[in-house]
C-alpha positions, 0 to 999 in steps of 0.5 A, spaced: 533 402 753 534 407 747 528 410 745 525 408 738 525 416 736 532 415 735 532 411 728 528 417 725 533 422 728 540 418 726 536 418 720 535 424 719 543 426 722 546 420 717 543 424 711 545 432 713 551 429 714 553 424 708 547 425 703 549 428 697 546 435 694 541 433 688 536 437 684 529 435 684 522 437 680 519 443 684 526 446 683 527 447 691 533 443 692 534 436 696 541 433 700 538 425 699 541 419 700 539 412 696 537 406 700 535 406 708 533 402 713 528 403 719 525 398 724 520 400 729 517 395 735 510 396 735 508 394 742 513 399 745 509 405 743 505 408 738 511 411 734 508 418 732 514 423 734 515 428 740 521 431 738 516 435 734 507 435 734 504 430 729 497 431 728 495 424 728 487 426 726 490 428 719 494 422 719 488 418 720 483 421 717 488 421 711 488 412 711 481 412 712 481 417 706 485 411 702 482 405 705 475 407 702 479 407 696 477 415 695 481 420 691 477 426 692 480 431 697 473 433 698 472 428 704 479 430 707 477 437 706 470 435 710 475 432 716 479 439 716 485 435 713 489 440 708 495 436 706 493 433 699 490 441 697 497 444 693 496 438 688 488 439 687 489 447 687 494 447 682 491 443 676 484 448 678 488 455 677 493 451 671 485 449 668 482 453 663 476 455 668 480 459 672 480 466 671 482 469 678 489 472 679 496 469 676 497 463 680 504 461 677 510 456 681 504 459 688 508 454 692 515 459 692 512 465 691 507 464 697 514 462 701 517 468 699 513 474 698 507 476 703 503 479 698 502 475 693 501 470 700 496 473 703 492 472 695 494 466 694 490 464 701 484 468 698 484 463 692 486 457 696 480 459 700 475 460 695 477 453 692 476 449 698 469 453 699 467 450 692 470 443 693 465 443 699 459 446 696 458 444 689 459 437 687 460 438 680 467 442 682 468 437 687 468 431 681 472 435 676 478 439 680 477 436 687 480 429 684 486 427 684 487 421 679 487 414 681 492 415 687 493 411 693 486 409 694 484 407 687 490 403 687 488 399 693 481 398 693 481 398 685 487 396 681 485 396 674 488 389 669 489 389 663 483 386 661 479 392 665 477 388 672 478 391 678 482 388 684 481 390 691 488 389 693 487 390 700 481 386 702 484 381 698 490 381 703 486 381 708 483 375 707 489 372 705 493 374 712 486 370 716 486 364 710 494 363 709 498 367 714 504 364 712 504 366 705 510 371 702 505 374 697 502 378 702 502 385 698 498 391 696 502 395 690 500 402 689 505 405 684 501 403 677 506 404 672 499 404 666 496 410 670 502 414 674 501 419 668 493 421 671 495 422 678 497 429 681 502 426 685 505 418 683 506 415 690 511 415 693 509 410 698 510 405 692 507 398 695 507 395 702 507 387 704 505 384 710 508 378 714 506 373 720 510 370 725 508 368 733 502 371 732 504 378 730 503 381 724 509 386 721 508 391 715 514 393 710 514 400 707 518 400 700 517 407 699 520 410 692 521 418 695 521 420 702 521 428 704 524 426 711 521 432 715 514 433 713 513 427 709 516 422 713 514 422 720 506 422 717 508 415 714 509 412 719 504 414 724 500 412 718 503 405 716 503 403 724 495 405 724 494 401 718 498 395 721 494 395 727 488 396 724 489 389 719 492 385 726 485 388 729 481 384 725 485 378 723 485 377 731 493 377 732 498 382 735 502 387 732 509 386 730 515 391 727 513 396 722 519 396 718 520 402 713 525 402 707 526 408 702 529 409 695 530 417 695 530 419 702 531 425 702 532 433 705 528 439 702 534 445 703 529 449 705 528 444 710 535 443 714 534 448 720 528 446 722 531 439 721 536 441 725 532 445 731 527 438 731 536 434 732 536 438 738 530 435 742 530 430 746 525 425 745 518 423 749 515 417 751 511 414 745 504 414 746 498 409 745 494 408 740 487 405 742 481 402 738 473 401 738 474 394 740 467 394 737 469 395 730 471 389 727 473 390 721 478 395 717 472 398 712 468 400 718 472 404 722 472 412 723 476 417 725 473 416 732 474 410 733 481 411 733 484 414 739 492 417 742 492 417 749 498 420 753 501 424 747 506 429 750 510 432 744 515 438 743 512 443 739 510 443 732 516 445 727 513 449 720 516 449 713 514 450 706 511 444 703 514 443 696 509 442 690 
């Protein structure tokens, strides 16, 4: 049986191999293709990767942080998860409130040069620290917009009432699970302009058959190497956390890309990680006490038997 890590991998070939060179905003470069396909069987394994770690505290403390609808990466910052500070910090040093050293494209030069390194990690430092400690710093340059979880649990009409999307499609799986509008839609073209990062997970739709529930990703932009394996491992939590409370099994997490994409200065990590052969997938498990998506915390979501290869670092392009 071939393993289901290879659909990630052969994307990963199929784009070093066949996409095409294209510039992008943060001025690093992409090889990217437009329009791919992956499909993931649920009850053969967790699909978190072992051709490389994945850190699944922070994917699902990052889902966790979605699903109570919050956009402030202080309670990230609390759960010791750092993925969303670049996008925060930057609109801190680009305020007019900062006044510490240039902070100008940090994002290249900290890649490149070990001085400026070290005192852009004393800036970040000193940023998170007064995230954590000072709630009005927190309110003004802790938040992000109105990304993911707003969108989710906090859609804003054009009348000014809030829709909860994901409460709602729960309700609806549980009420008419045959129903083809079961859909929660994060990229909201009236408020893209206020968030730091427009969402590249763009709108996810779930389906019910035999008693399994399937999720379907459309993702607009999708950075292959950092970016998409947290994706999914977080859309396969989010599919099991919803069949949790809706009583049924889990189907096939289905992944669809717009963009997807290569960083330039991504490709021999890319290439070392091709290299691997893959492990057993783990196994997720979850406290059968919680009962409903709103209730969980991070430990009540467990990995068991993970045994990846290595982790494999790279530069986050902001």
């Amino acid at each position: 049986m071939v393993h289901q890590e290879f659909k990630y991998l052969d994307m990963c070939r199929y784009t070093l191999e066949n996409g095409t060179k294209k510039a992008d905003r943060t001025g690093t470069g992409t090889v990217s293709v437009f329009g791919y396909q992956m499909r993931f069987d649920l009850n053969k394994g967790f699909p978190l990767l072992t051709t490389k770690r994945v850190p699944f505290k922070l994917v699902a403390s990052e889902l966790l942080w979605f699903i109570k609808g919050d956009t402030n990466i202080r309670y990230l910052l609390q759960h010791n998860n750092n993925i969303w500070n670049e996008w925060a910090f930057k609109n801190w040093v680009e305020s007019k409130d900062y006044t510490g050293p240039d902070m100008t494209d940090f994002g290249h030069r900290s890649q490149t040069d070990s001085e400026f390194k070290k005192i852009y990690e004393e800036e970040m430092d000193k940023f998170k620290k007064q995230v954590l400690d000072d709630d009005e710093f927190a309110k003004e340059y802790g938040e992000l917009g109105p990304v993911y979880g707003k969108q989710w649990r906090e859609w804003t009409t054009s009348r000014g009432e809030t829709v909860d999307q994901l409460k709602n499609v729960i309700e609806e799986i549980k009420r008419n699970p045959d129903s083809r509008r079961l859909l929660v839609v994060a990229y909201n073209p009236g408020e893209v302009s206020g968030m730091a990062l427009p969402p590249c997970h763009s709108l996810f739709q779930f389906y019910v058959a035999d008693g399994k529930l399937s999720c379907q990703l459309y993702q607009r932009s999708g950075d292959i190497f950092l970016g998409v394996p947290f994706n999914i491992a977080s859309y396969a939590l989010l599919t099991h956390l919803i069949a949790h409370e809706c009583g049924l099994q889990v189907g096939e997490f289905v992944h669809t890309f717009g963009d997807a994409h290569i960083y330039l200065n991504h490709s021999d990590q890319v290439k070392m990680q091709l290299e691997r052969e893959p492990r057993p997938f783990p196994t997720l498990k979850l406290n059968p006490e919680k009962k409903s998506v709103f209730d969980f915390n991070l430990d009540d979501i467990e990995i068991t038997g993970y045994d990846p290869h290595p982790a494999i670092k790279a530069p986050i392009a902001v």
